[in-house]
C-alpha positions as CSV (number, residue, x, y, z in Angstrom):
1,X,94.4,-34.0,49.2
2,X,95.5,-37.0,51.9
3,X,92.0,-38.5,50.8
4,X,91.9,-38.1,47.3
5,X,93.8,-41.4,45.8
6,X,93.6,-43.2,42.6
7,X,91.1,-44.7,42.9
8,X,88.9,-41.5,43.1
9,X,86.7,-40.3,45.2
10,X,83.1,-38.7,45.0
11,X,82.5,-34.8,45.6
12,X,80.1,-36.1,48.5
13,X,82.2,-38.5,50.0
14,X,84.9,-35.7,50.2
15,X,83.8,-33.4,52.1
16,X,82.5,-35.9,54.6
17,X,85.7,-37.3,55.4
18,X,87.2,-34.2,55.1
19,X,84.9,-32.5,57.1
20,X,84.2,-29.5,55.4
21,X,83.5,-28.0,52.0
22,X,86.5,-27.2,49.7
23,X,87.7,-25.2,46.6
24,X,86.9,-28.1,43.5
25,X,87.1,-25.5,40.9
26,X,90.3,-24.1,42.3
27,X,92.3,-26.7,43.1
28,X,91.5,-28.1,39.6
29,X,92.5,-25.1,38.2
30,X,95.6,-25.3,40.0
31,X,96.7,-28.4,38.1
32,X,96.4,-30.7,41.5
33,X,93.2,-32.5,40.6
34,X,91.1,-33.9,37.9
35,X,87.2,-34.8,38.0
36,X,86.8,-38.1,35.2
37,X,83.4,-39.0,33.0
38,X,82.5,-40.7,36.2
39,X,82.3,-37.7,38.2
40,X,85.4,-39.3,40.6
41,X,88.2,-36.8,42.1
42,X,91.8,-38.3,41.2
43,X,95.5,-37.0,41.5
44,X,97.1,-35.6,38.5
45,X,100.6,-35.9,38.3
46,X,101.1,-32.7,40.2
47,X,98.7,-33.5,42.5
48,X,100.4,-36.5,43.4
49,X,104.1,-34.8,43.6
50,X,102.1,-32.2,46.2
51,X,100.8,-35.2,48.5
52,X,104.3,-36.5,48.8
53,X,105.6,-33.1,49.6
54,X,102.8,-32.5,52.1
55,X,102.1,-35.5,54.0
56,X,105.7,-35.0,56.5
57,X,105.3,-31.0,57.0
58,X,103.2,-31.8,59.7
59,X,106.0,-33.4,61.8
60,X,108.5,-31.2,60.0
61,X,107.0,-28.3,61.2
62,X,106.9,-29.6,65.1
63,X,110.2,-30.1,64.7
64,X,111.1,-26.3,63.7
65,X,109.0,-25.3,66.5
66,X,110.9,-27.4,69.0
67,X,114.4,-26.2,67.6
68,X,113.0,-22.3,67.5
69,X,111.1,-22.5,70.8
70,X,112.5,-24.7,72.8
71,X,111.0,-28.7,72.6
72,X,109.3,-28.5,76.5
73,X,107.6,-25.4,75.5
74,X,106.3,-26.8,72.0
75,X,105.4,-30.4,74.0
76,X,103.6,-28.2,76.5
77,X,101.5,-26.6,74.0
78,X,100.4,-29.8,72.5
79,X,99.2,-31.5,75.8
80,X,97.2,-28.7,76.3
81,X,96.2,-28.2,73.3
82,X,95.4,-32.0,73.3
83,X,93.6,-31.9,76.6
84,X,91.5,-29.4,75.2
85,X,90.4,-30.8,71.9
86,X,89.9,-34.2,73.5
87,X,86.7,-32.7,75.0
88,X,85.0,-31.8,72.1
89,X,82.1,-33.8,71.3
90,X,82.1,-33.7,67.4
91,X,85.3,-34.7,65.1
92,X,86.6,-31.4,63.2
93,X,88.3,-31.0,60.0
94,X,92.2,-31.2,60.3
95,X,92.6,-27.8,58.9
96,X,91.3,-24.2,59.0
97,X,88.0,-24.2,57.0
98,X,87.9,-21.8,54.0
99,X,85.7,-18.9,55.3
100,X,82.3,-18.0,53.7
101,X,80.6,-14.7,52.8
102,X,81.1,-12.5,56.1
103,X,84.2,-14.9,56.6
104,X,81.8,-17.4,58.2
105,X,83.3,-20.5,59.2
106,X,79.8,-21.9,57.4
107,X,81.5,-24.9,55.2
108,X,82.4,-26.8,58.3
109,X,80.7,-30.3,58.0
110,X,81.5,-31.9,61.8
111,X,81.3,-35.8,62.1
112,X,80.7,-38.3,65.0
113,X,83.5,-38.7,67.5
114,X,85.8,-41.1,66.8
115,X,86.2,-43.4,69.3
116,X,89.7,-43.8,71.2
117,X,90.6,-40.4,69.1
118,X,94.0,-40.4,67.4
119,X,97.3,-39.0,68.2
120,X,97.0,-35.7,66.4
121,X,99.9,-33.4,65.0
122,X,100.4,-30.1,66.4
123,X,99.3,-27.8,63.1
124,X,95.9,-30.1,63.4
125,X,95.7,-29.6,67.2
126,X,95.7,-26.1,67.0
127,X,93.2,-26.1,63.9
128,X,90.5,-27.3,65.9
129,X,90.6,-25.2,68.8
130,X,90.8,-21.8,67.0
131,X,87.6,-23.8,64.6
132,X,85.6,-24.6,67.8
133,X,86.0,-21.3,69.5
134,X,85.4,-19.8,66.2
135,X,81.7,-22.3,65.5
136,X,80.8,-21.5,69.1
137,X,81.1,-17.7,68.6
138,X,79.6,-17.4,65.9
139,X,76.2,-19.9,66.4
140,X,74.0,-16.8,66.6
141,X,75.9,-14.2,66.1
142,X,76.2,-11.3,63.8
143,X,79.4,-11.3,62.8
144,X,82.3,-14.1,62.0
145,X,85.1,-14.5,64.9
146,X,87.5,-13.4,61.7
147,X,85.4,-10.4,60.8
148,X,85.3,-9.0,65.1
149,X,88.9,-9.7,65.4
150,X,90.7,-9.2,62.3
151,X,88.4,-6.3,60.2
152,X,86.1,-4.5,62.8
153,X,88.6,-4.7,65.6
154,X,90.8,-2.2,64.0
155,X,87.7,0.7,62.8
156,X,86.1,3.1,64.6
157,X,84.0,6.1,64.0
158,X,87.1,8.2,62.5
159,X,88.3,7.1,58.6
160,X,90.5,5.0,57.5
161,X,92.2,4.3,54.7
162,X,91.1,1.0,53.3
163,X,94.8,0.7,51.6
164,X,96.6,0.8,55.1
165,X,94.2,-1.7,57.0
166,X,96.1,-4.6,55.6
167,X,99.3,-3.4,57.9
168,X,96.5,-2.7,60.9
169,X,94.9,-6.0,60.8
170,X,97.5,-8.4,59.6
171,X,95.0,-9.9,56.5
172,X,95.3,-9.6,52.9
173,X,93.9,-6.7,50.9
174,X,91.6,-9.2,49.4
175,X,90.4,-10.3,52.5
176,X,89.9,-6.7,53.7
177,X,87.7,-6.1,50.5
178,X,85.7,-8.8,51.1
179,X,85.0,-7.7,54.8
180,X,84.4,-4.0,53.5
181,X,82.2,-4.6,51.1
182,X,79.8,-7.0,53.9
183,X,80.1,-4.6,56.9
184,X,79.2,-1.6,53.8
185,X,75.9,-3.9,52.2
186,X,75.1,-4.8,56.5
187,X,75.2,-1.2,57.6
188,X,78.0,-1.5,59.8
189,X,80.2,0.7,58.1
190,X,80.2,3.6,55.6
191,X,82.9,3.0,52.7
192,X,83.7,6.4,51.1
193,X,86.3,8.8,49.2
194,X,88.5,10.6,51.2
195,X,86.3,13.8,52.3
196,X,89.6,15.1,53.3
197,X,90.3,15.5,49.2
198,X,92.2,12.5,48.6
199,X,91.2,9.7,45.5
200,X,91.7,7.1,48.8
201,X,88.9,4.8,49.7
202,X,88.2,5.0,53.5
203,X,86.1,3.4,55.8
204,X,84.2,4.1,59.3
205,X,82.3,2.5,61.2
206,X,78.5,3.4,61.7
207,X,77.0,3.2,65.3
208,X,75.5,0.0,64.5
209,X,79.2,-0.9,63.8
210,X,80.4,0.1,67.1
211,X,77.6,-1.4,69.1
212,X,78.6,-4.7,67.1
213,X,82.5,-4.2,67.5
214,X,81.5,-4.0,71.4
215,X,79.5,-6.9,71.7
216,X,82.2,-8.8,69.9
217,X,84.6,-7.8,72.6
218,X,82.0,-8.8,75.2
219,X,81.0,-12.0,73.5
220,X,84.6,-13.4,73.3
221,X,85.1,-12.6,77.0
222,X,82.2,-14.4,77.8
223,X,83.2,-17.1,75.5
224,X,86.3,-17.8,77.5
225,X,84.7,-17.9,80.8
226,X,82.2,-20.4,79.3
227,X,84.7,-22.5,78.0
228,X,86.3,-22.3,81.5
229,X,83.3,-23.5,83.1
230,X,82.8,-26.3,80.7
231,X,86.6,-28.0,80.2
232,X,87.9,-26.7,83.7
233,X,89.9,-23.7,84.3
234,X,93.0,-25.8,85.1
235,X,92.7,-26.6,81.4
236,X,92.1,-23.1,79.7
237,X,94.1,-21.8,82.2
238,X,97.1,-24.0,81.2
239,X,96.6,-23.7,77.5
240,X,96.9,-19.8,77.9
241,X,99.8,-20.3,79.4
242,X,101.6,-22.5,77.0
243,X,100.3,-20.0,74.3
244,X,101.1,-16.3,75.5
245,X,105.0,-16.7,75.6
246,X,104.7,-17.7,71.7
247,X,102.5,-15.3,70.1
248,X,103.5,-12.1,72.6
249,X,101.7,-9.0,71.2
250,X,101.4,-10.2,68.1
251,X,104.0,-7.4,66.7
252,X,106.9,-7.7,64.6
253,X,108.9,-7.1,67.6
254,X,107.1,-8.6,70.2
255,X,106.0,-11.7,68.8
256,X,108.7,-15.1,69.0
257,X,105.9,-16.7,65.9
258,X,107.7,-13.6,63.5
259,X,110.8,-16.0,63.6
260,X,108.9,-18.4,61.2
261,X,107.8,-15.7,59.0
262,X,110.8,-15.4,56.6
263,X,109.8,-16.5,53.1
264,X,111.7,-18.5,50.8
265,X,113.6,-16.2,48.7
266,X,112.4,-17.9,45.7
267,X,108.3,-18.0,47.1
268,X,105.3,-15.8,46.3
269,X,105.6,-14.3,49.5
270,X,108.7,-13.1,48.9
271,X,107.6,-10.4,47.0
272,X,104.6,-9.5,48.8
273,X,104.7,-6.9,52.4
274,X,106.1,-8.4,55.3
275,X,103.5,-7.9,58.0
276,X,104.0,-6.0,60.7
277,X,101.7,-7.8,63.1
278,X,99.6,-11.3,63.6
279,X,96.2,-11.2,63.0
280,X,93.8,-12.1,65.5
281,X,92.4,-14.9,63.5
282,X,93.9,-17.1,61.2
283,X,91.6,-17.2,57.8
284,X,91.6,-18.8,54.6
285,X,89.7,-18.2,51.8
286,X,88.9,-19.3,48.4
287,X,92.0,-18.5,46.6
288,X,93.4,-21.3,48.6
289,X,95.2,-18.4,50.3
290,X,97.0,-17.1,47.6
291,X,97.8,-14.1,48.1
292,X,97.6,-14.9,51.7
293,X,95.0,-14.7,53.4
294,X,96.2,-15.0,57.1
């Protein structure tokens, strides 16, 4: 939405400034956008009431981080994350793509560098690194970074119940659907009744699946080391670092990030599960993360 004014915009011209592909249809749908006779993107009214709400969160947001964690730990975070995405030699989106079939970050459109780079917020920061790590894994592999680390890292060869891998994995039932139904059509997983006499759905994964769920664990290892090697250890090293203290274990109890979790009372979230954990990888997809995605 920050480059969608009134004077319009053309589909094309979006997503290259944006940087990646987007949900038209939804966000129309949603009231926040309207396509004219001369195919141009424009505000509507509520579109225009959600750019004025959105364009401070950014800052806001830092600012709640600095109160909740402490403002040298949350200034730490962003020169490392800073000194990392500084490197890169392409310019990526300013947000967490919305994931493809197999949860592919696939609608990514990178641009040129931009030279002398801009001062970046921290929710941007932090967008591009997970999206780099996550367009460097998965340029030849089989499976997304979201679908190793939020979906297959939690099956084996025993069943589960599809209904309780939302609480194992941290993702939406939707999401965990989606990622079902591709690892079921790929032949990395069976999706079954209960043969234990249930009506439950349950999943397991095939050997092909476990071969794959190892050589995601290998590939992101190797991943890190690479990255090590290319931006400097001092660099990874220090971005770890600022990062571990804040996202712990990732468990309800064990993770400092569940303090920003509480919904507004009056929200959609409010009536959805609280999670119990983090999941691995943030994703969004098409529903514009409604119900949420991540």
């Amino acid at each position: 939405m920050q480059f969608v004014g009134e004077e319009g915009i053309s589909a094309r011209d979006l997503e290259r400034r944006a940087r990646t592909r987007t949900n038209l249809d939804g966000m129309r749908r949603w009231g926040y956008i309207e396509i004219g006779a001369d195919s141009l993107i424009r505000p509507t009214g509520r579109g225009r009431r959600a750019q004025e709400v959105w364009q401070p969160l950014a800052g806001m947001i830092t600012a709640r981080w600095a109160d909740r964690f402490g403002a040298a730990q949350v200034a730490e975070l962003e020169r490392a994350l800073g000194a990392l995405a500084s490197q890169f030699q392409s310019e990526l989106p300013d947000c967490m793509p919305i994931l493809g079939y197999g949860l592919f970050s696939d609608k990514v459109r990178p641009g040129p560098r931009v030279p002398g780079g801009r001062d970046l917020p921290l929710p941007v920061l932090l967008a591009r690194v997970l999206l780099a790590l996550a367009l460097e894994f998965e340029r030849g592999g089989e499976l997304s970074l979201a679908m190793g680390a939020n979906v297959v890292r939690v099956l084996d060869e025993k069943h589960l119940r599809i209904r309780d891998l939302p609480l194992l994995s941290g993702v939406s039932k939707e999401a965990i659907s989606m990622a079902t139904g591709f690892l079921g059509k790929r032949g990395y997983a069976t999706v079954e009744t209960d043969p234990a006499g249930s009506r439950a759905k349950v999943v397991r994964l095939t050997p092909k699946g476990r071969e794959a769920r190892d050589r995601y664990r290998q590939r992101l290892g190797a991943l890190e080391e690479l990255w090590q090697s290319r931006y400097g250890q001092d660099t990874i090293g220090r971005l770890r670092a600022a990062l571990e203290p804040l996202a712990g274990d990732g468990t309800a109890g064990n993770s400092p990030l569940f303090r920003g979790l509480d919904p507004y009372p009056d929200g959609w979230r409010a009536a959805v599960p609280k999670p119990r954990t983090l999941p691995h990888f943030p994703m969004v997809l098409h529903r514009g993360g409604y119900p949420d995605g991540s």
